[in-house]
C-alpha positions as CSV (number, residue, x, y, z in Angstrom):
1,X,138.1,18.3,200.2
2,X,141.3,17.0,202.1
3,X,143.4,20.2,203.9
4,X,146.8,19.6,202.5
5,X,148.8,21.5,204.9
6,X,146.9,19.9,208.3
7,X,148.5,16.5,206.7
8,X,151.7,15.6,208.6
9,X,154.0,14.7,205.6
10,X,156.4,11.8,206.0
11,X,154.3,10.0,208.4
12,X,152.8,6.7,207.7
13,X,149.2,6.1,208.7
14,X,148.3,2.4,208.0
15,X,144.2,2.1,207.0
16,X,142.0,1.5,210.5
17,X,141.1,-2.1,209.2
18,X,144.9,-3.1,209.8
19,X,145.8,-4.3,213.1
20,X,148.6,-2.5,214.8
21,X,150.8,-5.1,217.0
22,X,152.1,-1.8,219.0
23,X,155.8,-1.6,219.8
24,X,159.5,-0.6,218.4
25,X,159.7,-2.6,214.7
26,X,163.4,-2.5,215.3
27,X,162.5,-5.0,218.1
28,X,160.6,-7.3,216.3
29,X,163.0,-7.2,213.4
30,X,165.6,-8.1,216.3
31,X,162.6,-10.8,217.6
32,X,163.4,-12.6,214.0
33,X,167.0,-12.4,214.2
34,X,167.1,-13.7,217.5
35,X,164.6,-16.5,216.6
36,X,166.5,-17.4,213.7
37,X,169.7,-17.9,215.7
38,X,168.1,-20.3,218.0
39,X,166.6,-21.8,215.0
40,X,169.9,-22.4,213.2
41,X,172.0,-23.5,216.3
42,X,169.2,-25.9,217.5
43,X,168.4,-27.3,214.2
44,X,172.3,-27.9,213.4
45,X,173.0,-29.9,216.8
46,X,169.9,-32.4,216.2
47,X,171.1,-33.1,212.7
48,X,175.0,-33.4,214.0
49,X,173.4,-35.7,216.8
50,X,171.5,-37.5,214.2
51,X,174.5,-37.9,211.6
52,X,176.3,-39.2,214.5
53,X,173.6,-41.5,215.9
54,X,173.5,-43.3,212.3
55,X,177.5,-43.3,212.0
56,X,177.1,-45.7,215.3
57,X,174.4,-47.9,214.1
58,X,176.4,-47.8,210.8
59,X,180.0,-49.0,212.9
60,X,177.6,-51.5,214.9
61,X,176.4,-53.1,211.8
62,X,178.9,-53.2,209.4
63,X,179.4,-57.0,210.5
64,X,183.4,-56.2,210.6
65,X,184.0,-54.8,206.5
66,X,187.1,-53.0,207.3
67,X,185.9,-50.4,204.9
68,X,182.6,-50.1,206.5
69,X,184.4,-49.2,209.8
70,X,186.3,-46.7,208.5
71,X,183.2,-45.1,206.4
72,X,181.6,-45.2,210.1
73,X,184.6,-43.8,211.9
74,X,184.8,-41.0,209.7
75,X,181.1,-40.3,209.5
76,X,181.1,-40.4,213.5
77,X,184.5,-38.4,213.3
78,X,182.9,-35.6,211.3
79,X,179.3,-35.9,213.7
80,X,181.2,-35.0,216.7
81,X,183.0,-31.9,214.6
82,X,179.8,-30.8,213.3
83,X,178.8,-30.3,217.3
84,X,181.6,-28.8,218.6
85,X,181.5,-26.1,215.9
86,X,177.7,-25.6,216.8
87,X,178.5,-25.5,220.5
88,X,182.0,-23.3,219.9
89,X,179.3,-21.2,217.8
90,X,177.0,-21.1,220.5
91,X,180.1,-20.3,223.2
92,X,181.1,-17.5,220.9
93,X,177.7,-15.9,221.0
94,X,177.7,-15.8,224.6
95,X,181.3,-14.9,224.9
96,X,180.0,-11.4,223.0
97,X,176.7,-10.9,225.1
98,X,179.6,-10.9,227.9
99,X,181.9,-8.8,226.7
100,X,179.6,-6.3,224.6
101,X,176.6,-6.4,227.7
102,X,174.3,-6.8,224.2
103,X,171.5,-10.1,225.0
104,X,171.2,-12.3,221.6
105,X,170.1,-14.7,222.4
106,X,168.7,-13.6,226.2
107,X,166.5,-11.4,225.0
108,X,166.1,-7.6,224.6
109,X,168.5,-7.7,221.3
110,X,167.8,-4.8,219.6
111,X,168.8,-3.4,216.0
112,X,171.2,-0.3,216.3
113,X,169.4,2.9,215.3
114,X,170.5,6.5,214.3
């Protein structure tokens, strides 16, 4: 028979068979935040870079079509847009760990808490 009142109510006991990976969960919540930041801002330069590598080979070999040139201007036009927002985004992240002393994407982001 199970002593109701030696029970500590409102505390979560996971089964022994799980594995505990220790620590604050507001951290590793952060951890995936964090990771998903880099993720984005990585992942959207490399396809900028890419969409601006294929406007060139586009421009190279559009064998002088003036609307093939212009198709490739544009596409590299909008390329080189696409990375300055991604680095602007990037400069704006860093402009607030400055200003706010809060790391991002340094590390050690954490989720506010009561």
């Amino acid at each position: 028979m199970i002593n109701l009142l030696a029970v500590d109510i409102g505390t979560i006991v996971p089964p022994p068979n799980i594995p505990n990976p220790g620590g604050d969960p507001s951290s590793f919540v952060a951890g995936i935040i964090r990771g998903g930041i880099q993720f984005l801002l990585i992942t959207a330069f490399i396809v900028a870079l890419i969409w601006t590598i294929f406007a060139g080979f586009r421009f190279v070999f559009s064998g002088g079509d003036e609307k093939s040139v212009s198709g490739a201007w544009s596409q590299i036009y909008w390329g080189l847009i696409g990375m300055v927002v991604v680095v602007g985004s990037f400069a704006i992240i860093k402009l607030i760990e400055v200003f706010f002393k809060v790391n991002i994407l340094s590390g050690g982001f954490l989720l506010p808490q009561r």
